[in-house]
C-alpha positions as CSV (number, residue, x, y, z in Angstrom):
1,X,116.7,100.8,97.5
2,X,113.9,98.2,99.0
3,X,110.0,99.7,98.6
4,X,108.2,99.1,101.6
5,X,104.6,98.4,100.5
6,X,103.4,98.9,103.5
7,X,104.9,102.5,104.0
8,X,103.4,103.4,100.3
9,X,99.9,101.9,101.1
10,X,99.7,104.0,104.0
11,X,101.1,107.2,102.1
12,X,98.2,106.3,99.4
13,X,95.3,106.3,102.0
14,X,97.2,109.3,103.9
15,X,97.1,111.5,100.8
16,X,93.7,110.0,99.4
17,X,92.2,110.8,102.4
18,X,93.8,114.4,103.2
19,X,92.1,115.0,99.1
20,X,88.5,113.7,100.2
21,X,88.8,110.9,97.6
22,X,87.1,107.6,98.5
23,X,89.0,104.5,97.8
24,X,86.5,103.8,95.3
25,X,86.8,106.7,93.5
26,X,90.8,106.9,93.1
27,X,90.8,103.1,91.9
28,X,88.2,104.5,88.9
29,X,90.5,107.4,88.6
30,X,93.9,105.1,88.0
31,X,91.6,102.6,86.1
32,X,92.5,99.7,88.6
33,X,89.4,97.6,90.4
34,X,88.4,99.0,93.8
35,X,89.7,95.5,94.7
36,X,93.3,96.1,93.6
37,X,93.4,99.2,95.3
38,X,92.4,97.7,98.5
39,X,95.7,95.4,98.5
40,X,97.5,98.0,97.4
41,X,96.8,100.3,100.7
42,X,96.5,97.3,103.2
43,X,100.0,96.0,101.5
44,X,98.8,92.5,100.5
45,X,99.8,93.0,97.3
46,X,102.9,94.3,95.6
47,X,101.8,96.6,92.3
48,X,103.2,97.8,89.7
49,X,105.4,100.5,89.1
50,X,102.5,101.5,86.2
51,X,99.7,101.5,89.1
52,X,101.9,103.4,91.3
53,X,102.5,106.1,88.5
54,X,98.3,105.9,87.9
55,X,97.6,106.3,91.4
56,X,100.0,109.4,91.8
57,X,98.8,111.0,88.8
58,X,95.4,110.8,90.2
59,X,96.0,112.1,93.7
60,X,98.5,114.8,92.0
61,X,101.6,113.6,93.4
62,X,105.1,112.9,92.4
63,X,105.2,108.8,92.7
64,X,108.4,109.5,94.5
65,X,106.4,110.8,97.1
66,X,104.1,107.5,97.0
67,X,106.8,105.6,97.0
68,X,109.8,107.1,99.7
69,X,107.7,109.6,100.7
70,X,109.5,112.5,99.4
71,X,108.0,116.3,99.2
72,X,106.8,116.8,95.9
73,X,108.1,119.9,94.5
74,X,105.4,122.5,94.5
75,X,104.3,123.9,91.3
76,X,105.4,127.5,92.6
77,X,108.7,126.1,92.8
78,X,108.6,125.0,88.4
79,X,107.1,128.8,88.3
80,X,109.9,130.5,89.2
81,X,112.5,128.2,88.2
82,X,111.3,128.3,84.3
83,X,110.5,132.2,85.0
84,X,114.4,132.6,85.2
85,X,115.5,129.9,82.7
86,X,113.1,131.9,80.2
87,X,114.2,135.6,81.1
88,X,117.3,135.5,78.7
89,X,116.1,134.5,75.8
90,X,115.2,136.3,72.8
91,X,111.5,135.7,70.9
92,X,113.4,132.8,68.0
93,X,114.8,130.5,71.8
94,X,111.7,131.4,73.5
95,X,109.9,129.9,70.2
96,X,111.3,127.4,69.7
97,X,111.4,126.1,73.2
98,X,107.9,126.6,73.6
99,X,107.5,124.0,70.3
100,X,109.8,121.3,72.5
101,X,107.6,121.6,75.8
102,X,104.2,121.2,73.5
103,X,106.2,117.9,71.4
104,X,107.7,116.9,74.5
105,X,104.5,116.6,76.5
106,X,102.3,115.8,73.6
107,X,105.1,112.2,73.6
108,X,105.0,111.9,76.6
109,X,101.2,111.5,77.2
110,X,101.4,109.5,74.1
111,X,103.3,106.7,75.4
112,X,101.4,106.3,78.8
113,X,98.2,105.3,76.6
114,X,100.6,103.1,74.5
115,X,101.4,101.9,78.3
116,X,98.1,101.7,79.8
117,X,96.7,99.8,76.1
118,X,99.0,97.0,76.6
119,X,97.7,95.7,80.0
């Protein structure tokens, strides 16, 4: 599937925007020069799929939605989908489960700043 820059600079600015966020601000929030940002929502440059993932962690998005313009899942959604994963478990699953989300996302976050250290 193609990415139309175009379509995902105009989602960036539509979603920016809609936040209250200045162009200025979200390039200092994904640690890209106002400059960079500026081709990125006028779609005279192509980015990277690390500035896209910046970008949509900074305006709170999936970067599906940045990029094909998907609806993000809402967080109520995650709520009551782990609510019912969780109900049947007893307090040793429910432990232990718990320790894999914390590891999980405690690697996770790890390897964006490995990411974001080697540009």
């Amino acid at each position: 599937m193609d990415i139309d820059y175009g379509k995902v600079g105009e989602r960036i600015r539509e979603i920016r925007l809609k936040r209250g966020i200045t162009q200025e601000k979200l390039a200092e929030l994904s640690d890209l020069s106002p400059q960079h940002m500026n081709r990125i929502e006028k779609a005279s440059r192509n980015t990277s799929v690390e500035a896209i993932y910046r970008i949509a962690e900074a305006l709170e998005v999936a970067p599906d939605e940045l990029l094909y313009g998907t609806e993000k899942i809402k967080k109520i959604d995650y709520d009551e989908e782990l609510k019912m994963l969780l109900e049947d478990c007893n307090d040793f699953e429910m432990h232990v489960l718990g320790e894999m989300l914390v590891n999980t996302k405690r690697s996770i976050r790890s390897n964006l700043l490995l990411l974001n250290r080697k540009k």
